[in-house]
C-alpha positions in Angstrom: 0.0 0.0 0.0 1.3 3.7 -0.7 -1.6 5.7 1.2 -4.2 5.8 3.4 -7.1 5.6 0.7 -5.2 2.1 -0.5 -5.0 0.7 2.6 -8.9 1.4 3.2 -9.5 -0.5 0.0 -7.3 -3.3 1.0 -9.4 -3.4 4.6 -12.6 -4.3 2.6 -11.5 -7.0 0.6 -10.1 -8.8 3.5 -13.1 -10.3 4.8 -12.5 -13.4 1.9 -10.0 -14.4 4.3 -12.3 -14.3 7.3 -12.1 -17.4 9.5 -9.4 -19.4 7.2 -5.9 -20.2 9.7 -4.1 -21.1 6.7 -4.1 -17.2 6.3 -1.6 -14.8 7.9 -1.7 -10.9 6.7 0.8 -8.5 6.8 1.2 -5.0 5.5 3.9 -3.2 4.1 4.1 0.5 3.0 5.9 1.4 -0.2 7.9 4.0 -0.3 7.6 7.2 -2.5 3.6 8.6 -1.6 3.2 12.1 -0.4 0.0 10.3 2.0 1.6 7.7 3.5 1.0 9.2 7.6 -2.4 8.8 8.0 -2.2 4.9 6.4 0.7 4.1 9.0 -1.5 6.0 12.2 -4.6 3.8 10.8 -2.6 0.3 10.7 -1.0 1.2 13.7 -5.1 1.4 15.5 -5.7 -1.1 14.1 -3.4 -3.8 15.3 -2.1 -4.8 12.2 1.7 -6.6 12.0 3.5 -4.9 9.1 6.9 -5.0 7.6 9.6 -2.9 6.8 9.3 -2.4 2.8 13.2 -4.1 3.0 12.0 -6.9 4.6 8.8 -7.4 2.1 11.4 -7.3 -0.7 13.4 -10.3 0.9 10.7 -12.4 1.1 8.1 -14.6 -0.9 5.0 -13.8 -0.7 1.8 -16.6 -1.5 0.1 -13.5 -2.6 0.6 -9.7 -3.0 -3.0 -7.6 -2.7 -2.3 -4.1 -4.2 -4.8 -1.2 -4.1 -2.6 1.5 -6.1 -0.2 0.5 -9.5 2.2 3.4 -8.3 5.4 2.8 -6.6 8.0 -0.5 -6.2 4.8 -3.0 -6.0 6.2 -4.5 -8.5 9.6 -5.8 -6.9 7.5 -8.0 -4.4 7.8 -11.1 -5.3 5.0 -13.8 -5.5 1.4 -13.4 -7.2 0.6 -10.0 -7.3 -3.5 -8.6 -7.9 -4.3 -5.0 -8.4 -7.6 -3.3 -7.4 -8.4 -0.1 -7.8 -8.7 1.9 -4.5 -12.3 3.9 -5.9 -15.1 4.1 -8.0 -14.0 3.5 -11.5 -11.1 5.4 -13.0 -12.4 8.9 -13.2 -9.4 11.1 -12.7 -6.1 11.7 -14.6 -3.2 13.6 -12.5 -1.8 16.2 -14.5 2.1 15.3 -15.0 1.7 11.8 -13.4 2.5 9.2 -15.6 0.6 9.3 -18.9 -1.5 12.4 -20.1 -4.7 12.2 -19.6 -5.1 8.4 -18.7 -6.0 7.6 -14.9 -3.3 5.7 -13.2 -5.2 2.5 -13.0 -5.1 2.5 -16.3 -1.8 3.8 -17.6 0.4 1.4 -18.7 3.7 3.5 -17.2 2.5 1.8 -14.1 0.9 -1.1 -14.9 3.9 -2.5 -17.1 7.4 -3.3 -15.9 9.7 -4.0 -18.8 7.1 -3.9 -21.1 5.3 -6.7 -19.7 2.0 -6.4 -16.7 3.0 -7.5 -13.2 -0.2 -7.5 -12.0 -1.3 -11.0 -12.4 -5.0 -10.2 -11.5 -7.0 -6.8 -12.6 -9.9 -7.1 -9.9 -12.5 -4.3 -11.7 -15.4 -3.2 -10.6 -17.6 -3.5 -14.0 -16.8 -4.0 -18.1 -16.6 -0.5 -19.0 -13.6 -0.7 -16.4 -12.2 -3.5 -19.3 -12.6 -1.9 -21.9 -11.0 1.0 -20.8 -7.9 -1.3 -20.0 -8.7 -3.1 -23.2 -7.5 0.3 -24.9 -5.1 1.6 -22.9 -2.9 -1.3 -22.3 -4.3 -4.4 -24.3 -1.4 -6.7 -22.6 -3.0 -6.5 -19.3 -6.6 -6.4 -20.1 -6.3 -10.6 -20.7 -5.8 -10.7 -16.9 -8.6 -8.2 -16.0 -12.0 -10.0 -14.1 -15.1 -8.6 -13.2 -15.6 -9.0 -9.5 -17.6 -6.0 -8.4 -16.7 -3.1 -5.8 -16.3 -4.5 -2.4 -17.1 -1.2 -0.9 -20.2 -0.7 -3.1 -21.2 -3.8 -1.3 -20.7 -2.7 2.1 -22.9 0.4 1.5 -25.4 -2.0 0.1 -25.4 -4.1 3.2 -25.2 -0.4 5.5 -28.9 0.7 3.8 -30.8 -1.1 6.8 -29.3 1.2 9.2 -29.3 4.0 7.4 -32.2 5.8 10.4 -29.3 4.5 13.2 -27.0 6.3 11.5 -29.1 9.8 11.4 -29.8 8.6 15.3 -26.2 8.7 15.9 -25.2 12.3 13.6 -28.0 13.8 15.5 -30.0 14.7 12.1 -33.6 14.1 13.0 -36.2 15.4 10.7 -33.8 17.6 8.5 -32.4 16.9 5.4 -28.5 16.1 5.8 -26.7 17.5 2.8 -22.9 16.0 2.3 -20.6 17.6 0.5 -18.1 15.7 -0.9 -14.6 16.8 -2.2 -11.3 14.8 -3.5 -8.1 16.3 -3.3 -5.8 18.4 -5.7 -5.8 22.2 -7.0 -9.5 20.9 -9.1 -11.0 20.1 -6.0 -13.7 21.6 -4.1 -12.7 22.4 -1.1 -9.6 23.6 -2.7 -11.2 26.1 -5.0 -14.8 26.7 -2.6 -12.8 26.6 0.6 -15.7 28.6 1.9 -18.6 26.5 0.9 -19.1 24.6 3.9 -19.5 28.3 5.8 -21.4 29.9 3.4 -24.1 26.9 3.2 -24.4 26.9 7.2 -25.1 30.6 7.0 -28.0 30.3 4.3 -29.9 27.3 5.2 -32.1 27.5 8.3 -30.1 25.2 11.2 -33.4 23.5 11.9 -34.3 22.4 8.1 -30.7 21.2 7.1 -27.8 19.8 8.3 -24.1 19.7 6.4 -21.4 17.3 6.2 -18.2 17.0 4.6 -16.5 14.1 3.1 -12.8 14.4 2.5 -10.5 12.0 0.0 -8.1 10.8 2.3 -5.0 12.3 1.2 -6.4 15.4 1.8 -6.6 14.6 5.3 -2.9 13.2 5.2 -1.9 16.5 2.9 -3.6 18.9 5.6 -4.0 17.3 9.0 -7.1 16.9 11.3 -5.7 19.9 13.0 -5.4 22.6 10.3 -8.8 21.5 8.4 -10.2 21.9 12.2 -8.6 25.3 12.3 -9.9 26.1 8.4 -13.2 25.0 8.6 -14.0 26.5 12.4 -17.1 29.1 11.2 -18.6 26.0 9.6 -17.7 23.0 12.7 -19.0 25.8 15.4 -22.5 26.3 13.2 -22.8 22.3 13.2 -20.6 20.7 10.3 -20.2 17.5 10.6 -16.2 16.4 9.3 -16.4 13.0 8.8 -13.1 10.9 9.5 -11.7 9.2 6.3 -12.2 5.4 7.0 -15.3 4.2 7.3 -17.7 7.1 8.4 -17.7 8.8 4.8 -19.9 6.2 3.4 -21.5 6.3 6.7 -22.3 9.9 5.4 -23.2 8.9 2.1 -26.0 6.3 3.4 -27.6 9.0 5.4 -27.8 11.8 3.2 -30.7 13.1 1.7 -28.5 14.6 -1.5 -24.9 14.9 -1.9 -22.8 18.0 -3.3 -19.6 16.7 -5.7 -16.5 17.7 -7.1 -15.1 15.1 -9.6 -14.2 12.4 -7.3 -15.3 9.2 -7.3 -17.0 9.0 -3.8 -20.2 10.2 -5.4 -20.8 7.3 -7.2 -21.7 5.5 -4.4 -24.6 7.9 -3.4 -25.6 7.5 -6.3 -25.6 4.4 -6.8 -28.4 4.1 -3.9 -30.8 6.8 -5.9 -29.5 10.0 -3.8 -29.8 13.1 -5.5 -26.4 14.7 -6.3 -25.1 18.2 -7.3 -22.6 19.1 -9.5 -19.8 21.6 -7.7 -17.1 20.8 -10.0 -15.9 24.2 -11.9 -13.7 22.4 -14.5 -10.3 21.4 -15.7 -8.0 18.9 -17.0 -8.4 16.0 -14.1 -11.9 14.1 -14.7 -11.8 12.3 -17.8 -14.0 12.4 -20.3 -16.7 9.2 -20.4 -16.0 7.8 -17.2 -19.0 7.2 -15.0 -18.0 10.4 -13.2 -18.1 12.6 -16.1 -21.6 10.9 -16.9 -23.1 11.5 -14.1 -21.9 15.1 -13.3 -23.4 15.8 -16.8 -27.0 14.3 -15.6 -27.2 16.2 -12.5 -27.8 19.7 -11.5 -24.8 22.3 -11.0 -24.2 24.4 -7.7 -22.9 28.0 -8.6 -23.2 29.5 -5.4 -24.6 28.4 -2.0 -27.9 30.7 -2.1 -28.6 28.0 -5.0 -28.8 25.0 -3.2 -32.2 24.7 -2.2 -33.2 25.4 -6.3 -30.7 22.7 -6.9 -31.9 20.1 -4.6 -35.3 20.4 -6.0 -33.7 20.1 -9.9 -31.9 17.0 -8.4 -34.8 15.0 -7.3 -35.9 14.7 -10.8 -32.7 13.1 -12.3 -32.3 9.1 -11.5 -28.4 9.0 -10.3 -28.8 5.3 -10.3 -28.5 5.2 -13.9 -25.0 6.8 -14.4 -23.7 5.1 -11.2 -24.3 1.6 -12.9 -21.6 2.0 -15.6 -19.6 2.2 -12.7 -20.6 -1.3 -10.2 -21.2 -4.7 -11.6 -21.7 -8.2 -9.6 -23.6 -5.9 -7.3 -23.2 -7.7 -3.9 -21.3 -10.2 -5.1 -17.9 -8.6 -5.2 -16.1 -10.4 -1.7 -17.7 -14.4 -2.9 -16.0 -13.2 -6.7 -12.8 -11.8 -5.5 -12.6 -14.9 -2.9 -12.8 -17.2 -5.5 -9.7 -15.2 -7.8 -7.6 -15.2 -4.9 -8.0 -18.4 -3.5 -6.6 -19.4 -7.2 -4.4 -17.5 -7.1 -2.9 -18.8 -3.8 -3.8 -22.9 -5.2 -5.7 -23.1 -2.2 -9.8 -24.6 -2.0 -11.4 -21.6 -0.3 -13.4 -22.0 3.1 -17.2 -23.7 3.4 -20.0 -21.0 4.2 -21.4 -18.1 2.9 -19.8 -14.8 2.4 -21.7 -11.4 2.6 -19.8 -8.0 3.1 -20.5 -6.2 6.8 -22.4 -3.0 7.4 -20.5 0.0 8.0 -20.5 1.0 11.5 -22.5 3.7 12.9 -20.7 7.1 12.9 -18.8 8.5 15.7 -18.1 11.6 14.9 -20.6 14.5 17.0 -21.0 17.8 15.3 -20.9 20.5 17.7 -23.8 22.2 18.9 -24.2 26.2 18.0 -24.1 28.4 20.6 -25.3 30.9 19.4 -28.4 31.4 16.5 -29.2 34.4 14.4 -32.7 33.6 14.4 -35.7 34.6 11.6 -39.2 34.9 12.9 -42.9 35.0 11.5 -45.5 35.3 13.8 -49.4 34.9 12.1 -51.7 34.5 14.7 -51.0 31.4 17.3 -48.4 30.3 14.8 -45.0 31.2 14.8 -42.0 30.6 12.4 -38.8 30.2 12.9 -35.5 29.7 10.9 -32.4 29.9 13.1 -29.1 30.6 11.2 -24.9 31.1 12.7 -24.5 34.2 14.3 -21.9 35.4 11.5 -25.0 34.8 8.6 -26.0 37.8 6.5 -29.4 36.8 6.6 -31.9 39.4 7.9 -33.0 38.4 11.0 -35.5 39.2 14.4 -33.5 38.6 17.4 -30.1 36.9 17.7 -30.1 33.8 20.9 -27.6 32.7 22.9 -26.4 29.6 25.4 -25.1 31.4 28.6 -22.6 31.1 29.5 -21.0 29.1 26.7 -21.8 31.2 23.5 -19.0 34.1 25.3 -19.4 37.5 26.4 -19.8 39.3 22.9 -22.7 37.1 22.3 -24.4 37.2 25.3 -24.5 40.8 26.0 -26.0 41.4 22.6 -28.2 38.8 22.3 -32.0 39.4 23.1 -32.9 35.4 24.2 -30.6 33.5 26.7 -30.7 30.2 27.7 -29.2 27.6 29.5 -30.4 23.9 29.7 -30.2 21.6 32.6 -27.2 19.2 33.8 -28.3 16.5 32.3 -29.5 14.7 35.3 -26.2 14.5 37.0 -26.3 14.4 40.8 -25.1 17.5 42.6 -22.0 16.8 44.9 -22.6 17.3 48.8 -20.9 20.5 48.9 -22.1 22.0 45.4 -24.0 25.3 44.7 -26.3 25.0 41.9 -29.1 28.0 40.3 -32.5 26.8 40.1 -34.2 28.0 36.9 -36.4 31.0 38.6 -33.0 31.9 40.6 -31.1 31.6 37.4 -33.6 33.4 34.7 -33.8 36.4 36.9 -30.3 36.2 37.3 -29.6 36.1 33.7 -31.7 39.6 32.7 -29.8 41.4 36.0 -26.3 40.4 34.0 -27.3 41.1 30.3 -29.3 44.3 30.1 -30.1 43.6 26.3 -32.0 40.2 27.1 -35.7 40.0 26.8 -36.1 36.8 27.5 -34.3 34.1 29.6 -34.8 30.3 29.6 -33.8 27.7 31.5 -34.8 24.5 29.4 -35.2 21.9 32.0 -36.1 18.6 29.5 -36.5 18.6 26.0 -40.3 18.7 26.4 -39.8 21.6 29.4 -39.1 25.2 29.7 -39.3 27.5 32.2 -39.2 31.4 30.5 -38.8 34.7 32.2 -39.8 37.7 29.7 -39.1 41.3 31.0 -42.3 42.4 30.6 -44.9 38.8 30.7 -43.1 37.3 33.5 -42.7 34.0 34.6 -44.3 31.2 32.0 -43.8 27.5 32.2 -43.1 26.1 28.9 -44.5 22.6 27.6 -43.7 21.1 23.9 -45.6 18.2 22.6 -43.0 16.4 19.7 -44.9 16.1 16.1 -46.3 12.9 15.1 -47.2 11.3 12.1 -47.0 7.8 10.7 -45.9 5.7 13.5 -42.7 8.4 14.0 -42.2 11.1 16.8 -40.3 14.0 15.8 -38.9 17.0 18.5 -38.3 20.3 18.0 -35.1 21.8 19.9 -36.9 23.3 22.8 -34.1 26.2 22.4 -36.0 27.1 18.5 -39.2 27.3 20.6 -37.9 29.9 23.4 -37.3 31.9 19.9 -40.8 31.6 18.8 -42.0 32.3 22.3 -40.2 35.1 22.6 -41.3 36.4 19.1 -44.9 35.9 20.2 -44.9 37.8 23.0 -43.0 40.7 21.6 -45.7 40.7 19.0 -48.8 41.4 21.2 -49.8 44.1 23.8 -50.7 42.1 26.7 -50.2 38.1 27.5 -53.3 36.0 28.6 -52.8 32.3 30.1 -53.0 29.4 28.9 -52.4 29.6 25.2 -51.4 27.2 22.9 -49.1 28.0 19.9 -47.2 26.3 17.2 -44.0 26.3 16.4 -42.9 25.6 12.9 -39.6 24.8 12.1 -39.7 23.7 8.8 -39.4 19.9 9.1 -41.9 20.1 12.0 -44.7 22.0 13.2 -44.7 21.1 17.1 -47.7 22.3 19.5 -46.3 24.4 22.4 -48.4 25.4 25.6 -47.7 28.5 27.9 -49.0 28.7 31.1 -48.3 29.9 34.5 -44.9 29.0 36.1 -45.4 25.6 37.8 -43.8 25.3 41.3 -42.0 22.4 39.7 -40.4 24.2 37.2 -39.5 27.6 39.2 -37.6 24.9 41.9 -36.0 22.7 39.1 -32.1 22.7 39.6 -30.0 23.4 36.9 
């Protein structure tokens, strides 16, 4: 392996080894890749044995699985098979290797003295062949079809595709991935801002953004510097999706996906998602390959204002149909390949049945704003509200803040403070703790600018404090419809409160209002401050 997209590649074909003793893997990492740090950190978690590239070169290997044709693969010694380590070959490297021709297809690294050293072409469909066919006819007569191992692993991940949502913390709004490879062509390279400026149009409550980075852009970068690049975006609610694993994690749970020309893509699509076009041009994607096909079927982004036109453009174009010159064998890849490479080691491969494992559910938790720029519409007993990041250009009613977490700036301006409970965590036996009527009046003493001050007790509870209507206990009932419940952030409805009773004269309890964020319209009922909720520690 050169790099840590290889190695990932390499980790999902393994499984046709599964339970067989006769088995015994080892890695090795050849020299020469400008990404080789992240592959060592992820064999290094993963409790791998490796050896020193030297020591691969001194001894025989059964067989030699290869994910990349660049570098000194070709001095191990032993039976060598090449796969490629993504969708199809959609991208050519400008002065790497051949013009114009993808490496995975160039025959400067796929022959060695004029001859192919790969012994086995593992590809992923016949489009893939004859693409080899043309570009280096000597190796195409050792090309098989065996399907995309990772296409069947996001196959297998579809039934858990809500546990997934569960775990990103997604609900009812639509997750929107963005997706970018690496290189001067790609998206994050040339729209560095997009992740920011999407957070700062689309209403927090109706959408949620993720971004999917190729992994040598996380071993060209660092965790630490994209952190540092992409902090406007993390703090509104990004969620940066680690490079093994969770990105097709992602891709399962989107609702549409937003594309350069990497290959990654092809796998949403490949389960029906819609997908945008965010690729401005060049000379890297190559012209006819599944990639190219399907970024000429699908809607383009030009700016982030556009996305919401674009999603609706997108949901009219069938991405299935461009992603299947890309997949063959589909779920059959791991029982193919196992049968290849159990020839190729002269060996009967083991009894059973062989299916390729879900993904697991994702890890990574998007922070949660501290601080809203928040859009209201009050008709009536009904009340909307679209929250955005404090830094949007949006025109907006009120801006809201956590206290104390959202910082002094922001609390001091903003007009609605909160703070929710402790999460049900015991007080120690010598602690001091606010209970929300202490806290709320507490709260409007410190910030002079604050209208309205809520302590938000349960997801379902709030107790407010408005300068002028007083005390008022809070109680949401979550949307329902088809056999699903569906909440509203109680912090969205202190907004709508608040709007509503800076819209009338006077305040008469009980009242019941809704609250409509978009996704869901939730009933909210304000009454007189329960005993209960004025004692409740925070």
């Amino acid at each position: 392996m050169r790099s840590a997209g290889a190695l990932h590649r390499l980790l999902d074909v393994l499984p046709v080894f599964d339970g067989d003793s006769r088995i015994t893997t080892r890695f090795t990492l050849a020299p020469g890749s400008h990404f080789d740090v992240d592959a060592l950190a992820a064999l290094e978690q993963s409790g791998a044995r490796t050896l020193a590239w030297e020591e691969a070169l001194r001894t025989r290997h059964d067989l030699v699985l290869a994910a990349s044709p660049k570098g000194e693969l070709r001095r191990l010694s032993g039976p060598r098979a090449l796969l490629p380590h993504g969708a199809g070959f959609n991208k050519a490297i400008n002065k790497d290797g051949s013009p114009g021709i993808p490496s995975g297809l160039d025959p400067h690294y796929l022959l060695s003295d004029g001859e192919p050293w790969a012994d086995l072409h593992a590809l992923a469909h016949e489009e893939q062949v004859a693409r080899l066919t043309r570009y280096c006819p000597s190796a195409s007569g050792r090309a098989a079809v065996v399907g995309d191992p990772t296409l069947d692993r996001v196959l297998a991940s579809v039934p858990y595709r809500d546990g997934f949502r569960e775990a990103l913390g997604t609900g009812p709004r639509r997750l929107v991935v963005l997706t970018s490879t690496w290189g001067p062509e790609s998206l994050l390279a040339r729209r560095p801002a997009l992740p920011a400026e999407l957070s700062g149009v689309l209403p927090h409550d109706a959408f949620q953004i993720a971004l999917v980075l190729h992994p040598n852009e996380y071993s060209r970068t660092g965790r630490f510097d994209l952190s540092r690049r992409l902090a406007p975006a993390l703090a509104a609610g990004l969620v940066l999706a680690r490079p093994y694993e969770e990105w097709a994690a992602l891709l399962i749970a989107a609702d549409a996906v937003v594309t350069d020309h990497g290959s990654s893509a092809l796998y949403a699509a490949a389960l029906g998602h819609p997908v945008i076009g965010a690729y401005d041009g060049g000379h890297e994607l190559t012209p006819g390959s599944p990639m190219a096909r399907l970024l000429d079927a699908v809607p383009r982004l030009t700016s982030a204002s556009g996305l919401e036109a674009a999603l609706l453009a997108a949901r009219t174009v069938d991405t299935r149909a461009p992603a299947a010159g890309a997949f063959a064998q589909q779920g059959q890849a791991l029982p193919l390949l196992q049968k290849e490479l159990y020839r190729m080691l002269a060996l009967r491969p083991p009894s059973g049945s062989l299916a390729a494992p879900a993904f697991p559910r994702p890890a990574t938790a998007p922070a949660r704003p501290a601080a809203f720029a928040v859009r209201t519409d009050v008709a009536g007993q009904r009340v909307t509200v679209q929250r955005f990041p404090a830094h949007t250009q949006e025109p907006v009613h009120h801006l809201a803040a956590e206290h104390p977490v959202a910082g002094p700036r922001h609390v001091q301006s903003s007009a609605v403070l909160w703070r929710r409970a402790g999460g049900g965590t015991a007080p120690g036996p010598h602690s001091v703790v606010w209970t929300a009527a202490g806290w709320t009046s507490h709260a409007l003493a410190e910030a002079p600018g604050c209208r309205t001050a809520a302590a938000v007790l349960t997801p379902r509870r709030c107790l407010v404090r408005h300068r002028t209507a007083g005390l008022i206990s809070i109680r949401v009932e979550p949307h329902r419809e088809g056999g699903r419940v569906a909440h509203a952030d109680p912090t969205a409805v202190v907004s709508a409160v608040h709007a509503w009773l800076g819209a009338r004269a006077d305040c008469s309890l009980p009242v019941s209002l809704v609250c409509d964020t978009g996704p869901v319209a939730v009933c909210v009922s304000l009454g007189p401050a329960h005993a209960d909720d004025l004692d409740y520690e925070l």
